[in-house]
N, C-alpha and C positions, 0 to 999 in steps of 0.2 A: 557221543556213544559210537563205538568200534561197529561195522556191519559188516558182514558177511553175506555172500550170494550164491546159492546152486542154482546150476544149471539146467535148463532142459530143453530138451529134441525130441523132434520124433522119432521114436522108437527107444527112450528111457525107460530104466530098469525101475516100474514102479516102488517096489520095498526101498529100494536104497533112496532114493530121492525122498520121499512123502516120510518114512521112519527117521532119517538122518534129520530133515527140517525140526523134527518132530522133539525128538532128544536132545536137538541143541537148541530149540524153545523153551524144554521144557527146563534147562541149564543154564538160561538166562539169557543170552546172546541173540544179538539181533539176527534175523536170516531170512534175507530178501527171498522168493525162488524169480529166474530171471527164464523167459525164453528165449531161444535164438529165433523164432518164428515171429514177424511181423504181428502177425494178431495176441498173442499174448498167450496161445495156447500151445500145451503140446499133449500128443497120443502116447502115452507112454506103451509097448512093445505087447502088453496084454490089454491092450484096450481099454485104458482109463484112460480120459483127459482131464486132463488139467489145468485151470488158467491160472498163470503166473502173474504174481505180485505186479513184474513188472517187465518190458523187452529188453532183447540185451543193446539196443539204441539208448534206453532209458539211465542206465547208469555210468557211473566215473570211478575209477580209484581214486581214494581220497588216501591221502599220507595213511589214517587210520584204519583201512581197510582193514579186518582183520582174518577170514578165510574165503578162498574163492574153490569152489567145491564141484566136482564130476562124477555126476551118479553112471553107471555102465548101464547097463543093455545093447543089444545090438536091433538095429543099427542106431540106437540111437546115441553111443560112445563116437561110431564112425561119424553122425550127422555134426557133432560137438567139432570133432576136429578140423572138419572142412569149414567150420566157419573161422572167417579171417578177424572179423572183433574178436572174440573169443580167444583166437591164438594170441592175439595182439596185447590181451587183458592180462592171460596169465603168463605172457614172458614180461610183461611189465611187475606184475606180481612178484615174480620168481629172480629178476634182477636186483630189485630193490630186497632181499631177502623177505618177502612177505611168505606170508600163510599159504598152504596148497593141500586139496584133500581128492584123494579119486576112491574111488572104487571097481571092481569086476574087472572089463574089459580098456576103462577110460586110463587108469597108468600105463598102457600101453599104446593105444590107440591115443587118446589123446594127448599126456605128458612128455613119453620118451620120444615124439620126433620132434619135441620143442627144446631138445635138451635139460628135460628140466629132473629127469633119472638119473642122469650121468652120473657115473663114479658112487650112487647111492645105495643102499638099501629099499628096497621095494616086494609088493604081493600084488601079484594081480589074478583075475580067472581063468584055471589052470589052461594051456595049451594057448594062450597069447604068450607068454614069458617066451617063446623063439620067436617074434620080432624084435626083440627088445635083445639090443648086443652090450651097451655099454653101463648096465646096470646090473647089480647083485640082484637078482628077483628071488627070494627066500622061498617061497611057497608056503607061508605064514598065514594063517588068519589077518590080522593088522602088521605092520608094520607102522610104528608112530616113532618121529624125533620131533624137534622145535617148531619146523617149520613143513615139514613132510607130514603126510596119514595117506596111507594107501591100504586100503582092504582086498579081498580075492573074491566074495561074491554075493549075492543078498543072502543067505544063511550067515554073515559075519556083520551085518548092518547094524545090530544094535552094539557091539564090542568096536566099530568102525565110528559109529558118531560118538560114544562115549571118552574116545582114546581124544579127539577133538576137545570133547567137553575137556576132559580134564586136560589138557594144555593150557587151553583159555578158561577158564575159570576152580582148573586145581583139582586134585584127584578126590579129595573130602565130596565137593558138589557132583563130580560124576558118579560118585557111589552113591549118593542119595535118591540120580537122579534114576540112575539103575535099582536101587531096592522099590524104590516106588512105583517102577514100572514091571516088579517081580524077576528081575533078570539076575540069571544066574549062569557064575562062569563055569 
């Protein structure tokens, strides 16, 4: 089975991290949550913590990987990018043409200085898109292709994990997964 991992730091954007796990559980897909913090927890920005499935020591990309995912908040978008596993997972992701999903402030902060924007289409949370030089930043809700989901903030989290859903497992199963959660576009 394909697995997928979001990430977290201190200072992550509770909605988007805990909703996104949430949607593409409820969509079928395996999804680790991974901390960058030795203990296994992290504070998300309004003071929830959370202990994470697993640390980011604890796992590997496996051929079958199939999303490696970046909830925003600050600082907890900033705390993501300064770690060097982390950078190291998703330019190995991004090389092999695998799976990438961000949110808020992490397509900017954490994506575009790994190159992994470049020349693309992207949203992120408005007034980041001016660090970001060598990518189309739309100012979209979602932005989805094959291998790309970038969303612009936690009022877009459930239309951000669903755009995932339905990549991996097909637009039928994210509408279902959407109606039954009352969501409406």
């Amino acid at each position: 089975m394909k697995h997928s991992y979001l990430f977290l730091a201190d200072g992550f954007e509770e909605i988007e991290a805990i909703a996104t796990v949430d949607v593409l559980r409820r969509a079928g897909l395996i999804v680790n949550t991974v901390s960058i913090n030795p203990t296994g927890q992290a504070t998300g920005a309004n003071g929830v913590t959370v202990t994470a499935d697993r640390t980011i020591d604890q796992i590997e990309l496996e051929p079958d990987t199939e999303w490696l995912i970046c909830p925003g908040g600050m600082p907890g978008a900033q705390n993501l990018s300064e770690c060097p596993r982390l950078s190291e997972l998703l330019t190995a992701q991004f090389k092999r043409g695998g799976r990438i999903a961000a949110i808020c402030a992490a397509p900017a902060v954490v994506l575009a200085p790994l190159g992994i924007l470049k020349g693309r289409k992207a949203t992120c949370y408005p007034g980041f898109e001016s660090i970001v030089n060598d990518c189309d930043m739309t100012g979209d809700p979602v932005v989805a292709t094959d291998t790309l989901v970038t969303g612009n903030g936690p009022g877009n989290t459930i239309p951000f994990a669903l755009a995932i859903a339905a990549i991996s497992k097909g637009t039928e199963v994210a509408s279902e997964v959407g109606s039954g959660m009352m969501y409406r576009k």
